[in-house]
N, C-alpha and C positions, 0 to 999 in steps of 0.2 A: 478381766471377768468375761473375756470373751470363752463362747462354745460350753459355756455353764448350761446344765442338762440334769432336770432333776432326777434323783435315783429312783428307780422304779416301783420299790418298795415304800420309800417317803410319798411317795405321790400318792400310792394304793391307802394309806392308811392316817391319811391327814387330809384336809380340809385347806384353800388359801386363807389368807387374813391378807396380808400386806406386805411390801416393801421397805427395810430401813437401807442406810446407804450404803451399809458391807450386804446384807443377810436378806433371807425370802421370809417370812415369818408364815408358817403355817401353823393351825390346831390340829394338835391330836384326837382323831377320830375317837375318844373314850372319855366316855359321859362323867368318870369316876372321880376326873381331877381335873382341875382346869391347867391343861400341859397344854407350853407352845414347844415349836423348833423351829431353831434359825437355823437357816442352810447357807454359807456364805457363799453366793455368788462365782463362787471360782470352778473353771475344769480341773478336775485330776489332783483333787486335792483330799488329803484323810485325814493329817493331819495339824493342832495348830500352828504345831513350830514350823512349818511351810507354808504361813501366811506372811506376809511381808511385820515388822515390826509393830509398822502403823496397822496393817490389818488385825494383828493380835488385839491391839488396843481397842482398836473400834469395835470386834468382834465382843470383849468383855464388857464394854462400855453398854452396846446394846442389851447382852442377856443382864447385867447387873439392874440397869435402868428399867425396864422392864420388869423384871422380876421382883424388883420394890414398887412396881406401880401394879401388879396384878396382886401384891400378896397384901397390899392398902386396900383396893378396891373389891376385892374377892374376898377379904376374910380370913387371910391364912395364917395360919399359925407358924410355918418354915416355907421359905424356897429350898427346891433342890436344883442345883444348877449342875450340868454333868456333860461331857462331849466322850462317849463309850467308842459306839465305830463295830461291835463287834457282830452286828450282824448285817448291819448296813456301813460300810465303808468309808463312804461320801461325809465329810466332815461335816456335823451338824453337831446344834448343843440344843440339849430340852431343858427348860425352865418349867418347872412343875408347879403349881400351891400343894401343899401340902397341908392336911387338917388333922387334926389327934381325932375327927371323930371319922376318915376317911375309910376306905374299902380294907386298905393294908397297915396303915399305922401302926407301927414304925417301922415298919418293912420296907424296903423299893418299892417301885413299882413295876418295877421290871422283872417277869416271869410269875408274879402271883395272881392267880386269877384271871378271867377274860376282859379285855374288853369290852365296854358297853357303849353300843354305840348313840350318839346324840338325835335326839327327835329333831326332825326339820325346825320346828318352833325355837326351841332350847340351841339349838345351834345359830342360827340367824341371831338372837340376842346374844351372845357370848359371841362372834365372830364381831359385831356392831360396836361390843362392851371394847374390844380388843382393839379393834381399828380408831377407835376414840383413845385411849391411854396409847396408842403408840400415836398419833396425832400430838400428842400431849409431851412428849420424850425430847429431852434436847442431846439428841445423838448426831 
């Protein structure tokens, strides 16, 4: 995990949250959904099957575990769990909630509509919400 460097774009358009032991957990700067991405930790890396076998594992383990602990706590009615790559490279997965009464339903979220971005207040309890349920994660 040496020379890991986050991508410039993830950095512009996300929020930190926390550390699990593969992955950087940050929030999605848009108010619309509660979406994290894990960024695992590695240089020079796009893809998963160029994680080591145990890194595959832990990498699913975290977004699975999480993504049943934000879609308890948040309310959601689906996760989407997805690692695309296509406009940022750098191998990251988004763990979304998803709600039948959300912005896009049942649409992606990707490419419809703007982004909204989080008030100081709204984000501070949602980053607090996040760093508590991954506290809580046995990864």
């Amino acid at each position: 995990m040496n020379n890991f460097t986050l991508d410039a774009r993830l950095a512009a358009d996300t929020l930190p949250v926390a550390e699990l032991p593969l992955s950087r957990v940050l929030l999605m700067n848009d108010a619309r959904y509660p979406w994290v991405i894990l960024v695992p930790r590695h240089a020079a890396i796009s893809e998963v099957f160029e994680l080591s076998a145990h890194d595959q594992q832990q990498l699913w383990r975290e977004a699975t575990q999480l993504g049943e602990a934000m879609k308890t706590a948040l309310g959601g009615d689906k996760i989407n769990i997805a690692s695309l790559g296509n406009v940022v490279s750098q191998l990251h997965v988004h763990v979304v909630v998803r709600r039948h009464t959300d912005a896009t339903w049942p649409a992606p979220v990707w490419g419809n509509g703007s982004a909204e971005s989080y008030d100081q207040e709204s984000q501070a309890q949602l980053r607090e919400q996040l760093q508590t349920l991954i506290n809580g994660l046995d990864v």
